[in-house]
C-alpha positions as CSV (number, residue, x, y, z in Angstrom):
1,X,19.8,152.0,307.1
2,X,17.8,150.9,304.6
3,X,19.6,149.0,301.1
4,X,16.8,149.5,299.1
5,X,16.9,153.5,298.9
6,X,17.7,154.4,295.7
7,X,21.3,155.4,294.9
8,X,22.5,153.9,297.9
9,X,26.1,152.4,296.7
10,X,28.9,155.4,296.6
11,X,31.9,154.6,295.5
12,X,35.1,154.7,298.2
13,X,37.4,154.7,299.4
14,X,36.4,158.3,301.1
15,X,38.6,160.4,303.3
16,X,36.5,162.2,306.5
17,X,38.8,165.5,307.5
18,X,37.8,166.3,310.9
19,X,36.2,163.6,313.3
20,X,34.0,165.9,315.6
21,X,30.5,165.0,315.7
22,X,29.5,165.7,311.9
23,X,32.7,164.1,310.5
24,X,32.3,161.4,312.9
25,X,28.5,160.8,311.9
26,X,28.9,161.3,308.2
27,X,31.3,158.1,308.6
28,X,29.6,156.2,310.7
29,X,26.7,156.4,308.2
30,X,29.3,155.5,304.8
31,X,30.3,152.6,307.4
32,X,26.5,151.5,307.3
33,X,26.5,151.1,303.7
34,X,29.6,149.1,303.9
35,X,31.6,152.1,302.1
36,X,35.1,152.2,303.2
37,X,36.7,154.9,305.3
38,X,39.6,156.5,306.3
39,X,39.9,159.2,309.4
40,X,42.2,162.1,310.0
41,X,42.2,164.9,312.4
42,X,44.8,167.4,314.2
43,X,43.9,165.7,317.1
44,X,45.1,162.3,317.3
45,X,42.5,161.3,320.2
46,X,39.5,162.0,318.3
47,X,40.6,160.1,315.4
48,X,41.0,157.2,318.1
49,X,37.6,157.8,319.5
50,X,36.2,157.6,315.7
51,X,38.1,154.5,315.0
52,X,37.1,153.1,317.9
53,X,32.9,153.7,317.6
54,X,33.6,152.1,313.9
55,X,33.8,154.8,311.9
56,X,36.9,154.1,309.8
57,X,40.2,153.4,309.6
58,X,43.0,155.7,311.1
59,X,45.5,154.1,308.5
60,X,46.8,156.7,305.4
61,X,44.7,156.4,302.6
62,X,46.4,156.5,298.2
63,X,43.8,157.8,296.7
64,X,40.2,158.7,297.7
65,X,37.2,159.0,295.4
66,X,35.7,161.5,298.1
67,X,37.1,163.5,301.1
68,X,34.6,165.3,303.2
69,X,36.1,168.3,304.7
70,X,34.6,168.5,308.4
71,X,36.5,170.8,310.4
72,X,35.2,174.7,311.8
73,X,34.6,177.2,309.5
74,X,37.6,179.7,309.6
75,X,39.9,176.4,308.9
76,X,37.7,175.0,305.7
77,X,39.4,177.0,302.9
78,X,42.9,175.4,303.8
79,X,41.7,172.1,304.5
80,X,39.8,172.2,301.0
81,X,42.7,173.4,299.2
82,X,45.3,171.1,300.7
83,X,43.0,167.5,300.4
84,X,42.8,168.8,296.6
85,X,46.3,169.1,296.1
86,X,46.8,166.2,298.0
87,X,44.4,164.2,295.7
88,X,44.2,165.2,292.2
89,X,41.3,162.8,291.4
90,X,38.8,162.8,294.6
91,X,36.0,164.8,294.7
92,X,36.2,167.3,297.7
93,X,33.1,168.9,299.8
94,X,33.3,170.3,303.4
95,X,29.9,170.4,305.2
96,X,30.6,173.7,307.0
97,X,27.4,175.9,307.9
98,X,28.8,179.2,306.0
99,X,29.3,179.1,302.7
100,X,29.9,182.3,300.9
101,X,33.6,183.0,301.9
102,X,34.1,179.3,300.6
103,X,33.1,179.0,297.3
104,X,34.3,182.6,296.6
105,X,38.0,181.5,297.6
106,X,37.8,177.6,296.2
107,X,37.1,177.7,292.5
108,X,38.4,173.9,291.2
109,X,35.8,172.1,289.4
110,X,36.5,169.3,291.9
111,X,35.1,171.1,294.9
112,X,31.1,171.1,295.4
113,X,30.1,173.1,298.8
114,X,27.6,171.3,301.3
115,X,26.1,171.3,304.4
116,X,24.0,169.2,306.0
117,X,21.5,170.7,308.7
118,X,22.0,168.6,311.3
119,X,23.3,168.7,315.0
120,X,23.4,168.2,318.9
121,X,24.1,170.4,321.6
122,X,26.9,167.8,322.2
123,X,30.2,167.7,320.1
124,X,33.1,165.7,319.3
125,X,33.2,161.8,317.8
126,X,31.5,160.5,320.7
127,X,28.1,162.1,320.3
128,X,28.2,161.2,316.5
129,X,25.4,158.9,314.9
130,X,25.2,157.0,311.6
131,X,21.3,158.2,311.6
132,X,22.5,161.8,312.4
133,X,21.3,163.0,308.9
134,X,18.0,160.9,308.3
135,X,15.7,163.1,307.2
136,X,17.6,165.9,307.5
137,X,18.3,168.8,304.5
138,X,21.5,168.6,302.9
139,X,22.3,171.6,301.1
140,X,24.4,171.1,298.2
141,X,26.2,174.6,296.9
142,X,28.3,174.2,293.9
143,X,30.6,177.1,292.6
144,X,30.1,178.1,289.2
145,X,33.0,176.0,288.2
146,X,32.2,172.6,290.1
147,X,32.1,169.4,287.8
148,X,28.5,168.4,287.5
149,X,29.9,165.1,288.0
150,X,31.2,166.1,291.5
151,X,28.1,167.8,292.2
152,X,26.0,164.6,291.4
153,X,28.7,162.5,293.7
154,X,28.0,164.6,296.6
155,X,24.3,164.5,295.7
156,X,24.6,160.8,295.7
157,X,26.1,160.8,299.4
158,X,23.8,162.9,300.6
159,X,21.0,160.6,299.5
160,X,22.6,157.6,300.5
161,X,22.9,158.9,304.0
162,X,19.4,159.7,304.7
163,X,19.1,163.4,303.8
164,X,17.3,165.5,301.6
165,X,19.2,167.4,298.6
166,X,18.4,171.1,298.5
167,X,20.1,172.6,295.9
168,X,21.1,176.4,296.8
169,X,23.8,179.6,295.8
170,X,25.9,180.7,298.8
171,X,24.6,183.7,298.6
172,X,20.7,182.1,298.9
173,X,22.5,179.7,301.9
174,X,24.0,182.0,303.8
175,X,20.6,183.8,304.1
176,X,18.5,181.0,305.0
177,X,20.9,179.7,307.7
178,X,21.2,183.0,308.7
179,X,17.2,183.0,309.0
180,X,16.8,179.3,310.6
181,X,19.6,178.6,312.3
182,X,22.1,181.4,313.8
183,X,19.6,184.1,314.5
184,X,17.3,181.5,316.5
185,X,20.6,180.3,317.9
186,X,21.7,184.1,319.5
187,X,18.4,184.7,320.3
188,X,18.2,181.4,322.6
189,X,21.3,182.7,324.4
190,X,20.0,185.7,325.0
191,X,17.3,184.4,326.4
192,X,19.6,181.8,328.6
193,X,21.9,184.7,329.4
194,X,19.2,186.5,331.3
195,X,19.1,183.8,334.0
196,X,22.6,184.0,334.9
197,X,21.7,186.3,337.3
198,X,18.2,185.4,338.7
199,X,17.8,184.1,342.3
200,X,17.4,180.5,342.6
201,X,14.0,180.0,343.7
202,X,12.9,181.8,340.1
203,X,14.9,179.1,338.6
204,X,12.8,176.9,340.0
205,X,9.7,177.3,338.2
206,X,11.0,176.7,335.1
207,X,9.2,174.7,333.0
208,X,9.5,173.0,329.3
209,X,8.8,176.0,327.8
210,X,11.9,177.9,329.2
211,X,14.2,174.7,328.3
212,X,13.0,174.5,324.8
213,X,13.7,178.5,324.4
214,X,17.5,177.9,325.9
215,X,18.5,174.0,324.8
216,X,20.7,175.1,321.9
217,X,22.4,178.0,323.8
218,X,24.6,174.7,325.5
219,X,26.1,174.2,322.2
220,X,30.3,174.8,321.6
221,X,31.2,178.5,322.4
222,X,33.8,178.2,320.1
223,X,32.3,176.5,317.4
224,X,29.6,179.3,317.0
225,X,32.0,182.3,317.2
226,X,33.2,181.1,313.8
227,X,30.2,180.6,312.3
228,X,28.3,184.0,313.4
229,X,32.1,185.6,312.5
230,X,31.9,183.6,309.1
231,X,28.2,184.6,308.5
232,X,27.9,188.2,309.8
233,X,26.4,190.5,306.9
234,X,23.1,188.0,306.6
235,X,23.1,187.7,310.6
236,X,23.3,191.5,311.1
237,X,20.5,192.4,308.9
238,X,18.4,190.0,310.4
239,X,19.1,191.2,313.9
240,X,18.5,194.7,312.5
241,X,14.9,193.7,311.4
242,X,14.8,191.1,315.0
243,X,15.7,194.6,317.0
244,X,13.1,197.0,315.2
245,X,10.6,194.1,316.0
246,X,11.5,193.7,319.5
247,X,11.2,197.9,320.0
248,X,7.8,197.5,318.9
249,X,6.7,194.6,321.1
250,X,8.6,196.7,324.0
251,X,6.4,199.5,323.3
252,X,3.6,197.5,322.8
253,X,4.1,196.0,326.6
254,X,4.9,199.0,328.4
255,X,1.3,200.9,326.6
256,X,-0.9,197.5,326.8
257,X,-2.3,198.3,323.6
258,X,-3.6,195.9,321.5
259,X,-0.8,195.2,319.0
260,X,1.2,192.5,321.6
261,X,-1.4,190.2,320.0
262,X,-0.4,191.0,316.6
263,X,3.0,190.2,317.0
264,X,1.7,186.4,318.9
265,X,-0.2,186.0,315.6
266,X,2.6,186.5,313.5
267,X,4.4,184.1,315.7
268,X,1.7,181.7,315.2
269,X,1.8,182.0,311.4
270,X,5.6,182.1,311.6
271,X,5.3,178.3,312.9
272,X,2.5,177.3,310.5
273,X,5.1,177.5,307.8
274,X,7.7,175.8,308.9
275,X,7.5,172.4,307.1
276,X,6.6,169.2,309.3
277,X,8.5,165.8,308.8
278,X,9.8,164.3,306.2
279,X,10.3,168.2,304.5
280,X,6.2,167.9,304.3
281,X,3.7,170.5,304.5
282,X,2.8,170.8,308.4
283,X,0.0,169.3,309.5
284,X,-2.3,170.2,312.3
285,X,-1.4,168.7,315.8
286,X,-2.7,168.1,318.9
287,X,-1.0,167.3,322.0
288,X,-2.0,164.2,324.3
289,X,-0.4,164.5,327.8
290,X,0.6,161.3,329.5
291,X,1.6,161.2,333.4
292,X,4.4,158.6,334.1
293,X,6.4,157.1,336.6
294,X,9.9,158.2,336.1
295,X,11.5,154.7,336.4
296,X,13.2,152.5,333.8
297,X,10.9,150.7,330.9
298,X,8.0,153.3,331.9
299,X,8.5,155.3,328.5
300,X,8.8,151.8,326.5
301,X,5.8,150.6,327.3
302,X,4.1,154.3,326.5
303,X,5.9,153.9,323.0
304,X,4.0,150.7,323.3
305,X,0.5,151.5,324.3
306,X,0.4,154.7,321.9
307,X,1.6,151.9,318.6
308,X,-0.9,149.5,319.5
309,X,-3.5,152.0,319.4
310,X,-2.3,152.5,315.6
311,X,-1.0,155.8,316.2
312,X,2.1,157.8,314.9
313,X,4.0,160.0,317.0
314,X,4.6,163.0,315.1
315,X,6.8,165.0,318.3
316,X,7.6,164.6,322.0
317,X,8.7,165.8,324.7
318,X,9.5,165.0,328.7
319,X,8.7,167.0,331.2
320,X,10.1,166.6,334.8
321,X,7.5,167.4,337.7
322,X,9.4,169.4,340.9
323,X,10.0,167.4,343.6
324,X,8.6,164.3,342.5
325,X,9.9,161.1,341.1
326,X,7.1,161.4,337.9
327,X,6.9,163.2,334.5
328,X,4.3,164.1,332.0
329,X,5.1,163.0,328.0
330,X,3.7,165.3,325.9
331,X,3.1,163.5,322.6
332,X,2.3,165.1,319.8
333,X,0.2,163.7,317.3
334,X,-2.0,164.5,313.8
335,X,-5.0,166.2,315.5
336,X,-7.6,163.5,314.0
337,X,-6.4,161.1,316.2
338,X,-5.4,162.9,319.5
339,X,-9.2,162.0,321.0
340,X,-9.0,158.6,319.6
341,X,-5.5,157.9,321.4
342,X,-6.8,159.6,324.5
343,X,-9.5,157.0,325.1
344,X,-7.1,154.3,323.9
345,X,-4.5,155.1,326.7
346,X,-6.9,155.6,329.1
347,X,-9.2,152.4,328.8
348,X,-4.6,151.0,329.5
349,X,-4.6,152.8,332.6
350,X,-2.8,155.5,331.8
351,X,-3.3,158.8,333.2
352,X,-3.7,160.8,330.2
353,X,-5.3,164.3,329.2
354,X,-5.3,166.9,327.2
């Protein structure tokens, strides 16, 4: 992590509630800036585990400048209130992905709501990362009693972590993750739920597109029963609009009228607007597709090959052929130099196309 970033010293020591994967990474990364940390958890073992990857310290801590509160949603409010009894001087935020019920129940000036969009379809310490939040958005929520103080502490973390501040209201929150994040998140195990049932030899034409629809429908069961439960006024409306849509597509299908191609193209522009790295306007891409032996230090050397050609990876993604011990890397790159890095792969011998 880099020491130059501005605003990279926070103060400690800090106290991480809750040592599942965000926890867990929101230490590890404090740990990188040579911050120290202290772990607690309900469960003994995954404090362990966090100790054990470097996280922090499993040994009490007198008085914290900062306790992040990282434990599910329905739990946050006691877990808040209790770290700031327990501490009269820290600074407490939680990083929970509801946040209306929150800072309508927690109104100390001490308390500044945040949550930082990041995640894995794996939980717990072990799947945690320092670089978890690099270039990630952080959305800080203060009440309308926080310390401005606080709020610039918690800014300050943020920062220093990688992420990207957004300033929002719960209310504006709830809305947007409600938009970008549980909606998509239901509507991917919907779509993962209709295969439950389908005969085998279906299955086995899946292809990328299926296991990008479905990858997040693996994530904790439990974990997103709170948070559609925490966040379920803003989720239901946007089903509501999602199921007056999907009636019209259906009709649209069954008549083969012309209007299935209206609802592509708002698709289209749907993704258009949904900002590219970095929080950046999105850029047009094109995608180079690279055939390669599915054996160790094959994808290494592609990393290679497509650097020395002076090109920047924008995405990618791996896709497995049936049957055979090959893949094909699609790598997605700005579109002015998807013909340049063609010829530049293929003049290296790789079997590349677009």
């Amino acid at each position: 992590m880099s020491a130059d970033r501005p605003d990279a010293v926070v103060p400690g020591p800090v106290l991480v509630v809750g040592c599942g994967l965000i926890g867990t990474s929101v230490a590890l990364a404090l740990r990188d800036l040579g911050v120290t940390v202290h772990l607690r958890d309900a469960s003994a073992s995954h404090v362990e585990i966090a100790a054990s990857v470097g996280a922090g310290s499993p040994d009490p801590v007198v008085s914290p400048a900062l306790v992040v509160v990282a434990v599910p949603p329905a739990a946050v409010v006691d877990a808040v209130r209790a770290a700031l009894a327990e501490f009269p001087e820290a600074v407490v935020t939680d990083v929970a992905s509801v946040k209306g019920p929150i800072c309508a129940a927690v109104t100390d000036p001490r308390f500044v709501g945040g949550h930082p969009m990041a995640g894995k379809e794996r939980s717990g310490p072990m799947a945690a990362s320092g670089l978890l939040f690099e270039g990630r958005a952080w959305a800080v929520v203060p009440t309308a009693d926080t310390d401005p103080e606080a709020q610039a502490l918690v800014e300050r973390v943020a920062t220093s972590v990688g992420a990207v501040v957004r300033r929002m209201d719960a209310e504006s929150h709830d809305r947007a993750v409600a938009l970008v994040s549980h909606v998509p998140h239901l509507v991917s195990a919907l779509t993962a739920g209709l295969l439950t049932e389908a005969p085998s030899d279906d299955l086995a034409l899946a292809g990328q597109g299926l296991r990008d629809v479905i990858r997040i429908a693996g994530s904790d069961r439990g974990l997103w029963v709170d948070i559609i439960g925490s966040n379920a006024d803003q989720v239901g409306g946007i089903l509501d609009d999602l199921a007056t849509r999907l009636d019209d597509l259906r009709s649209a299908v069954r008549n083969a009228d012309g209007s299935v191609g209206e609802h592509l193209d708002r698709g289209r522009a749907g993704v258009a607007r949904v900002p590219g790295k970095h929080g950046d306007q999105p850029a047009e891409i094109a995608t180079v597709f690279v055939s390669i032996d599915d054996t160790p230090g094959e994808l290494s050397r592609l990393f290679a090959a497509v650097g020395n050609a002076g090109v920047n990876i924008e995405d990618m993604r791996i896709d497995h052929e049936l049957g055979r011990p090959v893949g094909v890397v699609e790598v997605v790159v700005q579109a002015g130099v998807a013909e340049h890095l063609l010829t530049a792969l293929t003049e290296r011998g790789w079997a590349a196309f677009r």
